[in-house]
C-alpha positions in Angstrom: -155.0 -22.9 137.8 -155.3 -26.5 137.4 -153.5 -28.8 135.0 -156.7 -28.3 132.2 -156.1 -25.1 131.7 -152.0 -24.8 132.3 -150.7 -23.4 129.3 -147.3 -25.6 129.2 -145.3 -24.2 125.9 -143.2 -21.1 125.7 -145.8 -19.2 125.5 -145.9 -19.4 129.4 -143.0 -17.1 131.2 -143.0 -19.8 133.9 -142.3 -22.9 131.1 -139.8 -20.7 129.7 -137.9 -20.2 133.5 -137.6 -23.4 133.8 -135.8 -24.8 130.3 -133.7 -21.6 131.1 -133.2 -22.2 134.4 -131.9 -26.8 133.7 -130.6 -25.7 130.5 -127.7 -23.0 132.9 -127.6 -26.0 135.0 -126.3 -28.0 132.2 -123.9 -25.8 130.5 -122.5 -25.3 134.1 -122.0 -29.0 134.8 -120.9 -29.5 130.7 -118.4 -26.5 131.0 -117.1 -28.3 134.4 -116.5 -32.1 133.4 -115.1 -31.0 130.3 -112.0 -29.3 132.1 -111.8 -32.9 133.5 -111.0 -34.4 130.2 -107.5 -35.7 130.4 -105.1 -37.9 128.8 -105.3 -41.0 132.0 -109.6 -39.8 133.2 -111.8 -42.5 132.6 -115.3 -42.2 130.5 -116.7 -44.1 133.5 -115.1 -41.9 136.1 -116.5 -38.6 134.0 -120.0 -39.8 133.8 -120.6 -40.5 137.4 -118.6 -37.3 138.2 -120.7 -35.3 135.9 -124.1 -37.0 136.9 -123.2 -35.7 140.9 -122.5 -32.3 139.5 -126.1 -32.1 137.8 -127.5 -33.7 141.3 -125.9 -30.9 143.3 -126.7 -28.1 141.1 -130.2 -29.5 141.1 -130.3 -29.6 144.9 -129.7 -26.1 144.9 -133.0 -25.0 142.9 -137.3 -24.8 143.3 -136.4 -25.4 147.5 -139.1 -22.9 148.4 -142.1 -24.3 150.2 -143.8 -23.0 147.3 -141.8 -24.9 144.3 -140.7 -28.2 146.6 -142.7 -30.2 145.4 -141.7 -29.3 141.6 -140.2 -32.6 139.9 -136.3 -31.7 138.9 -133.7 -33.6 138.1 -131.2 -35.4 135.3 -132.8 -35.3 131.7 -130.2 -37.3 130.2 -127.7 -39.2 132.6 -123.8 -38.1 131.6 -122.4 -40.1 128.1 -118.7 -39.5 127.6 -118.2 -41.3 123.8 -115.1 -41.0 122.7 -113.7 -41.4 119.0 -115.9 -43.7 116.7 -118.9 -44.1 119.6 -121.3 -41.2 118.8 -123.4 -41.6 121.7 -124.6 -43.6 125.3 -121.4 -44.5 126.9 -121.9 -44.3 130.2 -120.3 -47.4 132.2 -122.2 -48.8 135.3 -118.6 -49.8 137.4 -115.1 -49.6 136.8 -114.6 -53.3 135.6 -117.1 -52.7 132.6 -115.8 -53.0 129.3 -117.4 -49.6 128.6 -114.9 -48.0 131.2 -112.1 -46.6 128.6 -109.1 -44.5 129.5 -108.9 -41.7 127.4 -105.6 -40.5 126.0 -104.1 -37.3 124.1 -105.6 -37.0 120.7 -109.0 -38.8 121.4 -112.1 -37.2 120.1 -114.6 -37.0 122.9 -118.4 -35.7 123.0 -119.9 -35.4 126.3 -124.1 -35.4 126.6 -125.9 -34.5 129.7 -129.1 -32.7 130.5 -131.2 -31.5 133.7 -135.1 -31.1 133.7 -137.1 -29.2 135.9 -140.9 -30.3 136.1 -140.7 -32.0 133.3 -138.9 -29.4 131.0 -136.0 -31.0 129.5 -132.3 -29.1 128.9 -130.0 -31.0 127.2 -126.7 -30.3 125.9 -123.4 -31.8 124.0 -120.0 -30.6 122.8 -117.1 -32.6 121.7 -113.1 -32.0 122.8 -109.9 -33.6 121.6 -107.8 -34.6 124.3 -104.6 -32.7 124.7 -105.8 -29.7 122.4 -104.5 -25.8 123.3 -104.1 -23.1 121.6 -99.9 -23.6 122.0 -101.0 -27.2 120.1 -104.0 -26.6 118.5 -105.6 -30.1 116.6 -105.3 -30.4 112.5 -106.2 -32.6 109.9 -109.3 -34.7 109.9 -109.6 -34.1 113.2 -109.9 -30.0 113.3 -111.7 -30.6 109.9 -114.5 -32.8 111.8 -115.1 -30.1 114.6 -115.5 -27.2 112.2 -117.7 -29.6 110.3 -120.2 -30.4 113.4 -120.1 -27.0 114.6 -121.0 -25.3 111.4 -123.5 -28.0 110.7 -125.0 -27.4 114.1 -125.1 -23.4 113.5 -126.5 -23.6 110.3 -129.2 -26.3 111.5 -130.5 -23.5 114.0 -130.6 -20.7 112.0 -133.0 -22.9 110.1 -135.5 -23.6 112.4 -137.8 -21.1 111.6 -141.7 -21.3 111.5 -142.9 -22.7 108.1 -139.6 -24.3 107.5 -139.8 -27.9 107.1 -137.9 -30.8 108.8 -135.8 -31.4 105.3 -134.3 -28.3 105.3 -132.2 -29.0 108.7 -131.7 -32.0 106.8 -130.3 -30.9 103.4 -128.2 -27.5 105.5 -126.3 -30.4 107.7 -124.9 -32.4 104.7 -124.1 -29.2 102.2 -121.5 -28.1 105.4 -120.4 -31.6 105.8 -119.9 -32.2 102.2 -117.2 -29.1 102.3 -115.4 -30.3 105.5 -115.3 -34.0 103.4 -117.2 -35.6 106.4 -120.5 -37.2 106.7 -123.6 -36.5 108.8 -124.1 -39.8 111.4 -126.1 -42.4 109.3 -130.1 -42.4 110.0 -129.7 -40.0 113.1 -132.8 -37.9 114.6 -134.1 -35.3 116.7 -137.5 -34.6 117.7 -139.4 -31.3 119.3 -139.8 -32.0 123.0 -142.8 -31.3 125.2 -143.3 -31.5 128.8 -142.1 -34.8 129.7 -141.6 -36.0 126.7 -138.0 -35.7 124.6 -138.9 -37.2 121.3 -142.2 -35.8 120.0 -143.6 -36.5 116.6 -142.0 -34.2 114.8 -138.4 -35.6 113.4 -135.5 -34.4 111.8 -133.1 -36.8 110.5 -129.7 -36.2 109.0 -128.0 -38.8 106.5 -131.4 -40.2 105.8 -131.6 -43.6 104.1 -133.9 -44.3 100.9 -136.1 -46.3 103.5 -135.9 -43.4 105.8 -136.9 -40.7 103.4 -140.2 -42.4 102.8 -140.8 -43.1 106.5 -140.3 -39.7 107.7 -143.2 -37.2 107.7 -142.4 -33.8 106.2 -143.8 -31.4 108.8 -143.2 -27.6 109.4 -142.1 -25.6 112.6 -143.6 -23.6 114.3 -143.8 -20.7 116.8 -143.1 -21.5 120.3 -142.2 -25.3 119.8 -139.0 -26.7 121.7 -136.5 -28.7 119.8 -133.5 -31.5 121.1 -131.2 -30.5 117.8 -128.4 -33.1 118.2 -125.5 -32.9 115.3 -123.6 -35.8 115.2 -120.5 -35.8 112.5 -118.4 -38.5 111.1 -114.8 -38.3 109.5 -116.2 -41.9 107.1 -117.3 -41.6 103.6 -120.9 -42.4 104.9 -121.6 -42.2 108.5 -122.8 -45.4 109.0 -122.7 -46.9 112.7 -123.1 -50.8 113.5 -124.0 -52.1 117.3 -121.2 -53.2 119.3 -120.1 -55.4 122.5 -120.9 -52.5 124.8 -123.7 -53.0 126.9 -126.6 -50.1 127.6 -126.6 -48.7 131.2 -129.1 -46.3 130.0 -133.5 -47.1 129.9 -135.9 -44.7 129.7 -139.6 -45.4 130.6 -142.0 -45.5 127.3 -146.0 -44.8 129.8 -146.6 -48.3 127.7 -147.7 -51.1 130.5 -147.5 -55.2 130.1 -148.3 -58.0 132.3 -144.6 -59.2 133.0 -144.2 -62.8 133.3 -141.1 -63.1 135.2 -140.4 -62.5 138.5 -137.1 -60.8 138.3 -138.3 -58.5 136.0 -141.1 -57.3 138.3 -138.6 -57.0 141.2 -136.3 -55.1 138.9 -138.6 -52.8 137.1 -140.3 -51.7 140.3 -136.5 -50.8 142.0 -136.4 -48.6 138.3 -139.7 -46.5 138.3 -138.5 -46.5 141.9 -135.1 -45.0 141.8 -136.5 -42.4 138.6 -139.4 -41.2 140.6 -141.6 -42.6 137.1 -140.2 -39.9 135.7 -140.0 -40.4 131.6 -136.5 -39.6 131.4 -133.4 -41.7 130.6 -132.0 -43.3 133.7 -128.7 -45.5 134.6 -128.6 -48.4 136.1 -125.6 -48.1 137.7 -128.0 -46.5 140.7 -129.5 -49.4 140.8 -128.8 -52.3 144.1 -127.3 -54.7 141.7 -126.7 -53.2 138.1 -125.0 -55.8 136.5 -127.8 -58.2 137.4 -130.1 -56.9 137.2 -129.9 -56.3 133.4 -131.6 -59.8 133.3 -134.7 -58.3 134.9 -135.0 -55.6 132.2 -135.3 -57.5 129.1 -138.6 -58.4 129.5 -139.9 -55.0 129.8 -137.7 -53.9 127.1 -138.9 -56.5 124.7 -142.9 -55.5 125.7 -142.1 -51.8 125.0 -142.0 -51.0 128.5 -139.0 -49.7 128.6 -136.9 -48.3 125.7 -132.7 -49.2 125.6 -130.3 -46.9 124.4 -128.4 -48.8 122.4 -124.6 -48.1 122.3 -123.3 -48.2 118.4 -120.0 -47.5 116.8 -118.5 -46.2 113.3 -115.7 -48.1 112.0 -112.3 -48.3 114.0 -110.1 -45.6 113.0 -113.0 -43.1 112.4 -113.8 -40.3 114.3 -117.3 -38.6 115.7 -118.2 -35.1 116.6 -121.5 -34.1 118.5 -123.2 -30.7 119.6 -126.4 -30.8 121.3 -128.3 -27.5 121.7 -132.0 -27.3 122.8 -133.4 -24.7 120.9 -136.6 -22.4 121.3 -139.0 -20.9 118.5 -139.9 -17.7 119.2 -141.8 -14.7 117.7 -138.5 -13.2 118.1 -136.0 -15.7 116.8 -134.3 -18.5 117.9 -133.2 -18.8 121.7 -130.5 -21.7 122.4 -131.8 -22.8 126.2 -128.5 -25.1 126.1 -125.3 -23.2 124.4 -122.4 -26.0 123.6 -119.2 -24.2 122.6 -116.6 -24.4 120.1 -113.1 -22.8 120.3 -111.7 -22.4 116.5 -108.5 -21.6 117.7 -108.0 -25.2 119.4 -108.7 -27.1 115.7 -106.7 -25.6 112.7 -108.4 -26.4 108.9 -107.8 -25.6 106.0 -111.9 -26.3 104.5 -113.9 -23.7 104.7 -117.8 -23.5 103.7 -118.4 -23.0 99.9 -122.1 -23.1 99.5 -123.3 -19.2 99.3 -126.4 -20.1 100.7 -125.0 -21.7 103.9 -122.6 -19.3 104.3 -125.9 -16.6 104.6 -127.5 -18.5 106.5 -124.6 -18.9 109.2 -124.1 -14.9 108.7 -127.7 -14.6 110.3 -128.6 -13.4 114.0 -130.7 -15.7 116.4 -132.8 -13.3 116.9 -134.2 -10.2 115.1 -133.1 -7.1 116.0 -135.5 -5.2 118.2 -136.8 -2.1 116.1 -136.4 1.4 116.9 -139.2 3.2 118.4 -139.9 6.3 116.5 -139.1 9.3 117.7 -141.6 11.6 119.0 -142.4 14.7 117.1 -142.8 17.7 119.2 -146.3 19.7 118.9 
Protein backbone atom coordinates (compact mmCIF):
# COMPACT_ATOMS: atom_id res chain seq x y z
CA UNK A 1 0.00 0.00 0.00
CA UNK A 2 1.98 3.06 -0.47
CA UNK A 3 2.04 6.15 1.62
CA UNK A 4 -0.98 7.76 -0.86
CA UNK A 5 -3.26 5.69 0.12
CA UNK A 6 -2.23 4.68 3.99
CA UNK A 7 -5.02 5.49 6.00
CA UNK A 8 -2.97 6.92 9.21
CA UNK A 9 -5.91 7.80 11.91
CA UNK A 10 -7.55 5.33 14.26
CA UNK A 11 -9.56 4.24 11.89
CA UNK A 12 -6.49 1.93 10.94
CA UNK A 13 -6.09 -1.23 13.52
CA UNK A 14 -2.27 -0.91 12.74
CA UNK A 15 -2.28 3.18 13.84
CA UNK A 16 -4.18 2.25 16.74
CA UNK A 17 -1.30 -0.74 17.80
CA UNK A 18 1.03 1.40 17.83
CA UNK A 19 -0.33 4.62 20.17
CA UNK A 20 -1.28 1.52 22.33
CA UNK A 21 1.68 -0.22 22.07
CA UNK A 22 4.32 3.68 23.08
CA UNK A 23 1.49 4.72 25.19
CA UNK A 24 2.19 0.86 27.67
CA UNK A 25 5.67 1.83 27.11
CA UNK A 26 5.17 5.05 28.78
CA UNK A 27 2.96 4.26 31.73
CA UNK A 28 5.61 1.51 32.36
CA UNK A 29 8.60 3.83 32.40
CA UNK A 30 6.15 6.66 34.29
CA UNK A 31 4.96 4.05 36.92
CA UNK A 32 8.87 3.16 37.26
CA UNK A 33 10.71 6.59 37.84
CA UNK A 34 7.96 7.60 39.90
CA UNK A 35 8.89 4.92 42.71
CA UNK A 36 12.26 6.76 42.38
CA UNK A 37 10.93 9.96 43.71
CA UNK A 38 12.67 10.45 46.96
CA UNK A 39 13.40 12.95 49.52
CA UNK A 40 17.71 13.39 48.41
CA UNK A 41 16.96 12.02 44.05
CA UNK A 42 17.77 14.67 41.78
CA UNK A 43 15.29 16.10 38.85
CA UNK A 44 18.46 15.72 36.73
CA UNK A 45 19.25 12.21 37.90
CA UNK A 46 15.30 11.13 37.26
CA UNK A 47 15.20 12.48 33.82
CA UNK A 48 18.16 10.76 32.37
CA UNK A 49 17.18 7.64 34.39
CA UNK A 50 13.72 7.83 32.95
CA UNK A 51 14.86 8.69 29.35
CA UNK A 52 17.10 5.10 29.42
CA UNK A 53 14.10 3.31 30.62
CA UNK A 54 11.97 4.59 27.55
CA UNK A 55 15.25 3.64 25.29
CA UNK A 56 15.31 0.14 26.63
CA UNK A 57 11.73 -0.51 26.57
CA UNK A 58 11.85 0.86 23.05
CA UNK A 59 14.76 -1.54 22.11
CA UNK A 60 12.62 -4.28 22.99
CA UNK A 61 9.74 -3.57 20.23
CA UNK A 62 9.00 -3.62 15.98
CA UNK A 63 12.69 -5.93 15.89
CA UNK A 64 11.20 -8.15 13.27
CA UNK A 65 12.80 -8.00 9.86
CA UNK A 66 9.43 -6.97 8.88
CA UNK A 67 8.90 -3.75 11.31
CA UNK A 68 12.94 -2.83 11.71
CA UNK A 69 12.91 -0.40 9.87
CA UNK A 70 9.73 1.37 11.74
CA UNK A 71 10.84 4.80 13.31
CA UNK A 72 10.36 4.43 17.38
CA UNK A 73 11.54 6.20 19.94
CA UNK A 74 11.17 9.10 22.84
CA UNK A 75 8.09 11.49 22.05
CA UNK A 76 8.86 13.76 24.80
CA UNK A 77 12.31 13.43 26.58
CA UNK A 78 11.73 12.89 30.66
CA UNK A 79 10.65 16.56 32.67
CA UNK A 80 10.70 16.17 36.37
CA UNK A 81 9.12 19.89 37.59
CA UNK A 82 8.78 20.10 40.85
CA UNK A 83 6.67 22.69 42.96
CA UNK A 84 5.98 26.10 41.08
CA UNK A 85 7.72 24.78 37.54
CA UNK A 86 4.76 23.34 35.60
CA UNK A 87 6.72 21.87 32.91
CA UNK A 88 10.37 21.21 30.81
CA UNK A 89 12.83 20.63 33.51
CA UNK A 90 15.07 18.40 32.37
CA UNK A 91 18.90 19.34 33.30
CA UNK A 92 21.63 18.60 30.68
CA UNK A 93 24.59 17.73 33.66
CA UNK A 94 24.73 17.63 37.26
CA UNK A 95 26.31 21.27 37.67
CA UNK A 96 23.20 22.90 35.92
CA UNK A 97 21.22 25.08 37.85
CA UNK A 98 18.16 23.08 36.68
CA UNK A 99 19.59 19.97 38.72
CA UNK A 100 17.42 20.33 42.11
CA UNK A 101 17.30 17.92 44.98
CA UNK A 102 14.02 17.06 45.82
CA UNK A 103 12.92 16.85 49.41
CA UNK A 104 9.76 15.46 51.54
CA UNK A 105 6.77 17.51 50.81
CA UNK A 106 7.72 18.78 47.19
CA UNK A 107 5.10 18.59 44.55
CA UNK A 108 6.50 16.84 41.57
CA UNK A 109 4.92 16.20 37.92
CA UNK A 110 6.89 13.91 35.81
CA UNK A 111 6.22 14.13 31.65
CA UNK A 112 7.55 11.61 29.30
CA UNK A 113 6.31 9.95 26.11
CA UNK A 114 7.43 7.19 23.46
CA UNK A 115 6.45 7.19 19.72
CA UNK A 116 6.43 4.49 17.45
CA UNK A 117 6.47 5.49 13.59
CA UNK A 118 5.59 8.61 14.26
CA UNK A 119 2.52 7.93 16.75
CA UNK A 120 3.07 9.82 19.71
CA UNK A 121 2.19 8.52 23.57
CA UNK A 122 2.64 10.86 26.02
CA UNK A 123 1.88 10.86 29.62
CA UNK A 124 2.16 12.95 33.06
CA UNK A 125 1.16 12.51 36.73
CA UNK A 126 2.28 14.50 39.64
CA UNK A 127 3.49 13.01 43.39
CA UNK A 128 4.33 14.79 46.67
CA UNK A 129 7.37 13.61 48.04
CA UNK A 130 7.14 11.57 51.27
CA UNK A 131 3.29 10.92 50.74
CA UNK A 132 1.71 7.26 52.10
CA UNK A 133 -1.19 6.18 53.08
CA UNK A 134 0.32 6.02 57.05
CA UNK A 135 1.02 10.06 56.11
CA UNK A 136 -1.22 10.84 53.59
CA UNK A 137 -0.65 14.91 52.15
CA UNK A 138 -3.54 17.71 53.35
CA UNK A 139 -4.22 21.13 52.86
CA UNK A 140 -3.47 23.04 49.67
CA UNK A 141 -1.49 20.52 48.68
CA UNK A 142 -4.14 17.27 48.68
CA UNK A 143 -6.65 20.09 47.57
CA UNK A 144 -4.36 20.81 44.30
CA UNK A 145 -4.13 16.95 43.32
CA UNK A 146 -7.91 16.35 43.71
CA UNK A 147 -8.25 19.55 41.80
CA UNK A 148 -5.90 18.40 38.57
CA UNK A 149 -7.23 15.05 38.69
CA UNK A 150 -10.85 15.86 38.56
CA UNK A 151 -10.12 18.56 36.12
CA UNK A 152 -8.37 16.07 33.99
CA UNK A 153 -11.39 13.38 34.29
CA UNK A 154 -13.88 15.68 33.58
CA UNK A 155 -11.83 17.19 30.56
CA UNK A 156 -12.06 13.65 28.92
CA UNK A 157 -15.37 12.74 29.49
CA UNK A 158 -15.83 15.82 27.32
CA UNK A 159 -14.21 15.14 24.38
CA UNK A 160 -16.88 13.91 22.51
CA UNK A 161 -17.63 14.48 18.67
CA UNK A 162 -19.50 17.86 18.15
CA UNK A 163 -18.23 19.15 21.37
CA UNK A 164 -16.27 22.16 21.05
CA UNK A 165 -12.74 23.18 22.31
CA UNK A 166 -14.57 25.65 25.01
CA UNK A 167 -16.24 23.16 26.76
CA UNK A 168 -12.81 21.35 27.95
CA UNK A 169 -12.15 24.79 28.71
CA UNK A 170 -15.06 26.01 30.86
CA UNK A 171 -15.23 21.92 32.66
CA UNK A 172 -11.43 22.56 33.91
CA UNK A 173 -12.06 25.90 35.73
CA UNK A 174 -15.73 24.98 37.21
CA UNK A 175 -13.56 21.87 39.15
CA UNK A 176 -10.78 24.17 39.96
CA UNK A 177 -12.97 26.93 41.17
CA UNK A 178 -14.37 24.27 43.98
CA UNK A 179 -10.88 22.96 44.94
CA UNK A 180 -9.98 27.16 45.23
CA UNK A 181 -7.12 26.60 42.64
CA UNK A 182 -6.59 27.97 39.21
CA UNK A 183 -6.09 26.33 35.83
CA UNK A 184 -2.19 27.23 34.54
CA UNK A 185 -2.49 30.64 32.85
CA UNK A 186 -2.80 30.56 28.85
CA UNK A 187 -1.93 26.73 28.72
CA UNK A 188 -2.82 24.40 25.49
CA UNK A 189 -3.23 21.16 24.01
CA UNK A 190 -3.66 20.28 20.47
CA UNK A 191 -5.00 16.97 18.56
CA UNK A 192 -1.91 15.09 17.37
CA UNK A 193 -1.34 13.39 14.00
CA UNK A 194 1.37 11.36 12.73
CA UNK A 195 4.33 13.17 13.45
CA UNK A 196 3.02 15.94 14.47
CA UNK A 197 2.01 16.80 18.47
CA UNK A 198 0.38 20.05 18.19
CA UNK A 199 -2.17 20.18 15.41
CA UNK A 200 -4.46 22.97 14.66
CA UNK A 201 -6.98 22.17 16.76
CA UNK A 202 -6.39 23.87 20.46
CA UNK A 203 -7.77 23.76 23.77
CA UNK A 204 -6.66 26.19 26.13
CA UNK A 205 -7.40 26.43 29.83
CA UNK A 206 -7.24 29.91 31.87
CA UNK A 207 -7.57 31.75 28.63
CA UNK A 208 -6.73 35.43 28.49
CA UNK A 209 -9.14 38.17 26.87
CA UNK A 210 -6.32 38.24 24.11
CA UNK A 211 -6.41 34.52 23.99
CA UNK A 212 -10.15 34.08 23.66
CA UNK A 213 -10.18 36.00 20.46
CA UNK A 214 -7.15 34.27 19.08
CA UNK A 215 -8.36 30.88 19.59
CA UNK A 216 -10.53 29.13 16.87
CA UNK A 217 -13.65 27.44 18.28
CA UNK A 218 -13.59 24.07 16.52
CA UNK A 219 -15.44 20.69 17.26
CA UNK A 220 -14.14 17.13 17.81
CA UNK A 221 -14.49 14.61 16.07
CA UNK A 222 -14.50 10.82 15.60
CA UNK A 223 -11.31 9.07 15.41
CA UNK A 224 -9.02 12.29 16.11
CA UNK A 225 -6.10 11.82 18.78
CA UNK A 226 -5.68 14.38 21.48
CA UNK A 227 -2.27 15.41 23.86
CA UNK A 228 -4.89 16.55 26.89
CA UNK A 229 -2.34 18.10 29.42
CA UNK A 230 -4.02 19.53 32.81
CA UNK A 231 -1.83 21.66 34.56
CA UNK A 232 -3.13 23.11 38.13
CA UNK A 233 -2.06 25.90 40.24
CA UNK A 234 -2.63 26.45 44.10
CA UNK A 235 -2.37 30.83 43.04
CA UNK A 236 -5.38 33.01 42.72
CA UNK A 237 -4.69 33.05 38.87
CA UNK A 238 -2.29 30.68 37.40
CA UNK A 239 -0.14 32.89 35.92
CA UNK A 240 3.63 31.69 35.17
CA UNK A 241 6.61 34.16 34.27
CA UNK A 242 10.06 32.76 32.55
CA UNK A 243 12.82 32.11 34.76
CA UNK A 244 16.86 31.68 34.97
CA UNK A 245 16.54 28.04 33.90
CA UNK A 246 17.77 27.29 30.71
CA UNK A 247 15.89 24.92 27.96
CA UNK A 248 17.62 21.56 27.32
CA UNK A 249 14.74 20.67 25.27
CA UNK A 250 14.20 21.77 20.94
CA UNK A 251 12.02 20.19 18.79
CA UNK A 252 12.36 20.47 14.95
CA UNK A 253 9.54 22.84 13.33
CA UNK A 254 10.04 21.06 8.98
CA UNK A 255 10.62 25.10 8.53
CA UNK A 256 14.27 25.50 6.70
CA UNK A 257 16.65 28.98 6.69
CA UNK A 258 19.93 29.73 5.19
CA UNK A 259 21.95 29.90 8.55
CA UNK A 260 24.59 32.42 8.67
CA UNK A 261 26.79 31.19 11.29
CA UNK A 262 28.98 28.53 11.33
CA UNK A 263 28.48 27.12 14.66
CA UNK A 264 25.01 26.94 14.11
CA UNK A 265 25.35 24.72 11.01
CA UNK A 266 27.78 22.46 12.83
CA UNK A 267 25.33 22.29 15.72
CA UNK A 268 22.13 21.89 13.99
CA UNK A 269 23.40 19.17 11.72
CA UNK A 270 24.87 17.04 15.17
CA UNK A 271 20.83 17.70 16.24
CA UNK A 272 18.73 16.43 13.16
CA UNK A 273 21.64 13.96 13.51
CA UNK A 274 21.38 12.63 16.99
CA UNK A 275 17.00 12.82 16.52
CA UNK A 276 17.09 10.87 13.36
CA UNK A 277 14.97 14.34 11.84
CA UNK A 278 12.48 13.10 13.73
CA UNK A 279 9.87 16.05 14.69
CA UNK A 280 9.88 15.29 18.27
CA UNK A 281 11.22 17.11 21.24
CA UNK A 282 14.88 16.26 21.81
CA UNK A 283 17.62 17.13 24.69
CA UNK A 284 20.64 18.37 24.27
CA UNK A 285 22.23 16.84 26.91
CA UNK A 286 22.92 13.92 24.06
CA UNK A 287 24.54 16.19 22.38
CA UNK A 288 28.95 16.19 22.11
CA UNK A 289 29.05 19.46 23.93
CA UNK A 290 25.56 20.55 25.35
CA UNK A 291 26.37 23.41 27.20
CA UNK A 292 28.03 24.90 24.15
CA UNK A 293 26.58 24.27 22.04
CA UNK A 294 23.45 26.22 23.02
CA UNK A 295 25.22 29.05 21.16
CA UNK A 296 24.86 27.13 17.93
CA UNK A 297 21.03 26.82 18.37
CA UNK A 298 19.97 30.31 18.58
CA UNK A 299 20.12 31.05 15.22
CA UNK A 300 17.86 28.38 14.15
CA UNK A 301 15.64 29.00 16.98
CA UNK A 302 15.32 32.66 16.11
CA UNK A 303 14.53 31.56 12.11
CA UNK A 304 11.85 29.12 13.24
CA UNK A 305 13.90 26.23 12.65
CA UNK A 306 13.81 24.95 15.69
CA UNK A 307 11.11 25.59 18.39
CA UNK A 308 12.57 25.98 22.45
CA UNK A 309 10.74 24.81 25.20
CA UNK A 310 10.78 27.39 27.43
CA UNK A 311 11.08 26.61 31.18
CA UNK A 312 8.57 29.02 33.26
CA UNK A 313 7.58 29.24 36.90
CA UNK A 314 4.54 30.41 39.09
CA UNK A 315 5.30 32.45 42.02
CA UNK A 316 7.65 31.00 44.84
CA UNK A 317 5.64 29.40 47.42
CA UNK A 318 2.98 28.13 44.95
CA UNK A 319 2.37 24.86 43.94
CA UNK A 320 1.62 22.97 40.34
CA UNK A 321 -0.18 19.78 39.52
CA UNK A 322 -0.06 18.10 35.94
CA UNK A 323 -1.76 14.88 34.32
CA UNK A 324 -1.11 14.13 30.87
CA UNK A 325 -3.34 11.54 29.15
CA UNK A 326 -3.41 10.98 25.31
CA UNK A 327 -6.73 10.35 24.48
CA UNK A 328 -8.64 8.66 21.46
CA UNK A 329 -12.10 9.45 19.90
CA UNK A 330 -13.94 6.63 19.03
CA UNK A 331 -17.26 5.47 17.73
CA UNK A 332 -17.32 3.81 20.99
CA UNK A 333 -16.14 6.30 23.52
CA UNK A 334 -13.16 7.59 24.72
CA UNK A 335 -9.93 5.29 24.94
CA UNK A 336 -6.99 6.87 27.22
CA UNK A 337 -3.75 5.40 25.10
CA UNK A 338 -1.66 6.93 28.16
CA UNK A 339 -3.44 6.29 31.78
CA UNK A 340 -1.69 8.75 34.58
CA UNK A 341 -2.86 7.67 38.07
CA UNK A 342 -4.05 9.21 41.11
CA UNK A 343 -4.26 7.55 44.60
CA UNK A 344 -7.00 9.55 46.76
CA UNK A 345 -5.98 7.95 49.71
CA UNK A 346 -2.32 9.57 49.57
CA UNK A 347 -3.99 13.42 49.56
CA UNK A 348 -6.67 14.02 52.24
CA UNK A 349 -9.33 17.23 51.31
CA UNK A 350 -11.91 18.42 52.59
CA UNK A 351 -13.42 20.29 48.87
CA UNK A 352 -15.37 18.34 47.03
CA UNK A 353 -17.00 19.13 43.47
CA UNK A 354 -20.28 21.22 43.77
CA UNK A 355 -21.21 21.87 40.23
CA UNK A 356 -24.19 19.12 39.33
CA UNK A 357 -23.15 19.16 35.98
CA UNK A 358 -19.57 18.22 36.56
CA UNK A 359 -20.27 15.95 38.93
CA UNK A 360 -22.46 13.97 35.85
CA UNK A 361 -20.17 14.30 33.79
CA UNK A 362 -17.33 12.64 36.04
CA UNK A 363 -20.14 9.87 36.89
CA UNK A 364 -19.96 8.93 33.12
CA UNK A 365 -18.16 5.76 31.48
CA UNK A 366 -15.35 6.09 28.73
CA UNK A 367 -16.96 4.17 26.79
CA UNK A 368 -20.56 3.03 25.99
CA UNK A 369 -21.65 0.04 27.16
CA UNK A 370 -21.74 -2.63 24.48
CA UNK A 371 -25.49 -3.53 23.84
CA UNK A 372 -27.10 -6.81 24.27
CA UNK A 373 -27.71 -8.84 21.42
CA UNK A 374 -31.24 -9.98 21.29
CA UNK A 375 -32.15 -13.06 22.09
CA UNK A 376 -33.20 -15.50 19.55
CA UNK A 377 -36.69 -16.54 19.36
CA UNK A 378 -37.15 -20.15 18.75
CA UNK A 379 -39.41 -21.20 15.54
Amino acid sequence: MSSATTDYSIANSDVVSKYKTAGEIANKVLAQVKELVVAGSTTYGLSVKGDKLLEEELSKIYNSKKASKTPKGIAFPTCVNPNHIPAHLAPISEQDSANITLKDGDVVNIMLGAQIDGFPSIVADTVVVGASKENPITGKKADLLHAAWNASEAAIRTLKPNAKNWDVTNVISKVAKDFETSPVDSMLSHNQERNVLYGPKEIIINPSKQNKSQVETVKFEENEVYGLDILISTSADGKVKPTDFRTSLYKLTGNSYSLKMKLSHKILSEFKNKCNNQPFPYNIRNLEEPSKSRGGLAEPTNHKVLLAYEVVSEKEGEFIAQFFTTVAITKNGIVKYTSPSFDADLYKTEKEITDEEVKATLAQPLRAPKKKAAPKVEA
